[in-house]
Residue frames relative to the residue before (quaternion, step in Angstrom):
aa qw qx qy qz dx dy dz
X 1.0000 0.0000 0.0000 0.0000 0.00 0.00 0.00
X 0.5369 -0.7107 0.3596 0.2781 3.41 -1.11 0.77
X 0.2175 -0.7133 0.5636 0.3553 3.78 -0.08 0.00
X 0.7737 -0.2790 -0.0657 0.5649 4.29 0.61 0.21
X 0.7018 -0.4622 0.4882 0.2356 2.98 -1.92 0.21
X 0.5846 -0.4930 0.4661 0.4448 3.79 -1.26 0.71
X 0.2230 -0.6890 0.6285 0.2840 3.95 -0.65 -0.14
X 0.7338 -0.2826 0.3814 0.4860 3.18 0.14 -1.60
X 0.2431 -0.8033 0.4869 0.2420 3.87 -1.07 0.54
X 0.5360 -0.6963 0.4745 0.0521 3.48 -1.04 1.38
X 0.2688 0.6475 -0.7130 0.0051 3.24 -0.56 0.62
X 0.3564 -0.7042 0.5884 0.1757 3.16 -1.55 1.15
X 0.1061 -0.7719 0.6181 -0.1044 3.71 -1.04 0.91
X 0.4484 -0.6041 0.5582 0.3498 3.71 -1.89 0.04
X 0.7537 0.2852 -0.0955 0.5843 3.58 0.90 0.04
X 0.0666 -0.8143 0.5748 0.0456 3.90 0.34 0.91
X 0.5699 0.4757 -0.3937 0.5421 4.32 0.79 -0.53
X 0.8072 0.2930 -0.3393 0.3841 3.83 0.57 -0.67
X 0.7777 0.4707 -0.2238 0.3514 3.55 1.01 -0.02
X 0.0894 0.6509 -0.3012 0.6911 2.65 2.89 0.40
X 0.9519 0.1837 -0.1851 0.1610 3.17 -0.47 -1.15
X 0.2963 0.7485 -0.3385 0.4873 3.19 2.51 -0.19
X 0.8363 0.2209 -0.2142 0.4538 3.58 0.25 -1.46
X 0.3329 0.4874 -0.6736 0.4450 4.19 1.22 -0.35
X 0.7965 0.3751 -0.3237 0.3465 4.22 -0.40 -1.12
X 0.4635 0.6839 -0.3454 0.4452 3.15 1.13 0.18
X 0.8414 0.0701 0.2274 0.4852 3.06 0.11 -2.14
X 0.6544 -0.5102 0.4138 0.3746 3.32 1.03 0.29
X 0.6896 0.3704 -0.4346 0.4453 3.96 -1.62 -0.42
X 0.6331 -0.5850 0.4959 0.1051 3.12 -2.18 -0.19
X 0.2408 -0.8175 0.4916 0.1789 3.32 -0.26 0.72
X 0.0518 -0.8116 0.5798 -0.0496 3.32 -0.76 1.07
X 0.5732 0.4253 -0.4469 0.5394 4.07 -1.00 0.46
X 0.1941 -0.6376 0.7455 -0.0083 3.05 -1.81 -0.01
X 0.8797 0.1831 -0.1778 0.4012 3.78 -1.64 0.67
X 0.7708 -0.1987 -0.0924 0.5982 3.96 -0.69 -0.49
X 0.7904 0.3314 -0.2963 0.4216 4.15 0.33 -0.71
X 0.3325 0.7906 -0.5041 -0.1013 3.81 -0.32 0.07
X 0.4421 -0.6627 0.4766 0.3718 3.95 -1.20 1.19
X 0.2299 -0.5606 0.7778 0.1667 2.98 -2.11 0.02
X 0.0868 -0.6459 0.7584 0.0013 4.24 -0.12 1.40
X 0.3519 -0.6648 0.6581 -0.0350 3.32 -1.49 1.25
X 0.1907 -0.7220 0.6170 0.2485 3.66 -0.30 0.07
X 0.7834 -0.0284 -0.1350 0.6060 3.69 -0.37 1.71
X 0.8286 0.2911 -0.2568 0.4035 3.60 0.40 0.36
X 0.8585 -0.3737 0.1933 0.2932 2.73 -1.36 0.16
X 0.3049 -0.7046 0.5074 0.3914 3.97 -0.12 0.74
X 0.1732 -0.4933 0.8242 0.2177 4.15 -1.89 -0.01
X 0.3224 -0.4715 0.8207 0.0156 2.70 -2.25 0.28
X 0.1048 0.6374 -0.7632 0.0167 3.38 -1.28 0.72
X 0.2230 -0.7739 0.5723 -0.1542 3.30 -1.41 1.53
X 0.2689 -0.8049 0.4915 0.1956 3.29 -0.33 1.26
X 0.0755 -0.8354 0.5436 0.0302 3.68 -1.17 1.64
X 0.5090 -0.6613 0.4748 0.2795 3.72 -0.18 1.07
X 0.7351 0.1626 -0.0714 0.6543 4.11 -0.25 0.49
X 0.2260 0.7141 -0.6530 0.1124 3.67 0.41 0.55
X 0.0765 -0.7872 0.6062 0.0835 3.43 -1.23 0.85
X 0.1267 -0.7647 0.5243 0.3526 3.78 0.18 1.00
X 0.6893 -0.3237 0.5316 0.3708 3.39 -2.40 0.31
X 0.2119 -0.6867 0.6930 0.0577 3.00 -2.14 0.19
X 0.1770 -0.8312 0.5226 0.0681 3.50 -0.63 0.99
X 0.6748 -0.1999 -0.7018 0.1104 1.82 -1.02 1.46
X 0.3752 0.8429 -0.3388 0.1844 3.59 0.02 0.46
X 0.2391 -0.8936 0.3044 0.2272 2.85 -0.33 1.77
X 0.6428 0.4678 -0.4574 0.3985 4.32 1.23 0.56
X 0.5695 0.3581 -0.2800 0.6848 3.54 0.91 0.29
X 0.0913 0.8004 -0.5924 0.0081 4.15 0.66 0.34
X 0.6918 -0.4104 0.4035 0.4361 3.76 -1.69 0.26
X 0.2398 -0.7501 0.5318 0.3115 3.50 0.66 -1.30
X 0.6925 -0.1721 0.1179 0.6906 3.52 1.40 -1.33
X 0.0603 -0.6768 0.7122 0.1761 3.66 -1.08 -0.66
X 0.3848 -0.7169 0.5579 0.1636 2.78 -2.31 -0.07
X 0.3998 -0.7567 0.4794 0.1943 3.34 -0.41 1.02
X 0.0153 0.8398 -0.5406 -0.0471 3.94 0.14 0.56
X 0.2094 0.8807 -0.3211 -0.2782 3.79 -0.14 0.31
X 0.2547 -0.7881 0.5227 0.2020 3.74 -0.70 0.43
X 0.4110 -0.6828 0.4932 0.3488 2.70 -1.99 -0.43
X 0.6200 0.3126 -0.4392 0.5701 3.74 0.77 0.85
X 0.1341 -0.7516 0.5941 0.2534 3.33 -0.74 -0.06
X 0.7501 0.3894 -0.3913 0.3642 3.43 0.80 0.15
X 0.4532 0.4757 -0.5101 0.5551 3.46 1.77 0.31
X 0.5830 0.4500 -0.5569 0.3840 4.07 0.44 -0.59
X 0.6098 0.6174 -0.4287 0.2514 3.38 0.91 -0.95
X 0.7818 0.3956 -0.2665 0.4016 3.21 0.24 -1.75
X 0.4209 0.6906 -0.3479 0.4742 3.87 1.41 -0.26
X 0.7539 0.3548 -0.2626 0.4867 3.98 0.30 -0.82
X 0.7352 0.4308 -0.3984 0.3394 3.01 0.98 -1.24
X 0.5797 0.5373 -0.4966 0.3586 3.52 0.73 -0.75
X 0.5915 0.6182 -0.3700 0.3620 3.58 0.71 -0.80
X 0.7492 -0.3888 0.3881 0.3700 3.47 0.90 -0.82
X 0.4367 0.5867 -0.5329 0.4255 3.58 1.44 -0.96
X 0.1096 -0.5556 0.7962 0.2130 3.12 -2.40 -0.41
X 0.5533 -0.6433 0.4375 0.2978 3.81 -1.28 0.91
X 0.1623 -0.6875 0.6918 0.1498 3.60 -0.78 0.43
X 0.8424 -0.1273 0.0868 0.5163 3.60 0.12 -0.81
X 0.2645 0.7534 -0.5838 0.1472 3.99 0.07 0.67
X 0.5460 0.7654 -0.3332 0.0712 3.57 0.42 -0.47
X 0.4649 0.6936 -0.2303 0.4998 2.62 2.45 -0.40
X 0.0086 0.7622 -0.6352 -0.1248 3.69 0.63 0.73
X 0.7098 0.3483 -0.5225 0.3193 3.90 -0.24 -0.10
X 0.6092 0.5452 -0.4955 0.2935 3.82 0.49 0.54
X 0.6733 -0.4892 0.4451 0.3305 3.86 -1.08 0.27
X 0.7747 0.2938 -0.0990 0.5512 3.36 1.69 -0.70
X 0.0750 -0.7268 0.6825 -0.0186 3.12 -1.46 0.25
X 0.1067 0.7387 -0.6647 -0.0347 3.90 -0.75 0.84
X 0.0993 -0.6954 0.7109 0.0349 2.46 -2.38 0.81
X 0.5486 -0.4875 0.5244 0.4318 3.54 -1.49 0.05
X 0.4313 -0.6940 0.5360 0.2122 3.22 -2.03 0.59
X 0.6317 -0.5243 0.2171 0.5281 3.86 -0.08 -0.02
X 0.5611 0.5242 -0.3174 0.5565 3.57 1.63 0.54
X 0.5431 -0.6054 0.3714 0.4478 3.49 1.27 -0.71
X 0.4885 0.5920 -0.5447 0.3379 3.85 1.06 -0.17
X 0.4986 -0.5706 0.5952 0.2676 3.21 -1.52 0.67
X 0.0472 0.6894 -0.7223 -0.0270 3.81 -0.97 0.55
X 0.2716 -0.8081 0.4399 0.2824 3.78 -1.56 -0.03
X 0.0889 -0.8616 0.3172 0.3862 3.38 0.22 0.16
X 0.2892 -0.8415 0.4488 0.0826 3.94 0.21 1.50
X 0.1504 -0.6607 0.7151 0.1720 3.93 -1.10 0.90
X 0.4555 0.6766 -0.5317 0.2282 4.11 0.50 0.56
């Protein structure tokens, strides 16, 4: 038996409405709230949170003193339309160059690593 349920995933940021609104263009749903807490309601999935953290320091990938911490797994069905899609949004490539993998990661406009995965 479980002892609780998933609630929701945090990501902490300097700006929770603009990185709300990176992945709403991302993934779809609606972005509701405003100032330090703000939701991200998915339609069929899973809700985020983005939380405003004073001294944010974003992750680095690969790296193992400044580590990811988490990521997202995002998956589509092109990876080079998701691509050109994030980047306009703002993403930046961490590691995509491998065009024969299923994956490809980049930073959000905060610095979290996410992947976008054709698996």
């Amino acid at each position: 038996m479980a002892l609780a349920k998933l609630g929701v995933v945090v990501l902490d940021c300097p700006d929770p409405r603009a990185l709300a609104g990176f992945y709403a263009a991302v993934l779809g749903g609606t972005v509701e709230g405003d100032g330090d807490w703000v939701d991200l309601k998915v339609p069929g999935g899973q809700a985020l949170a983005f939380q405003q953290a004073s001294g944010f320091v974003p992750p680095e990938w690969p790296a193992a003193d400044r580590s990811q911490q988490f990521h997202l797994d995002l998956t589509v069905e092109d990876l080079d339309a998701a691509e050109k899609g994030v980047l306009e949004l703002g993403a930046r490539p961490l590691d995509a160059e491998d065009r024969s993998r299923t994956f490809r990661v980049y930073a959000d406009p905060a610095g979290h690593p996410f992947c976008l995965c054709a698996c």
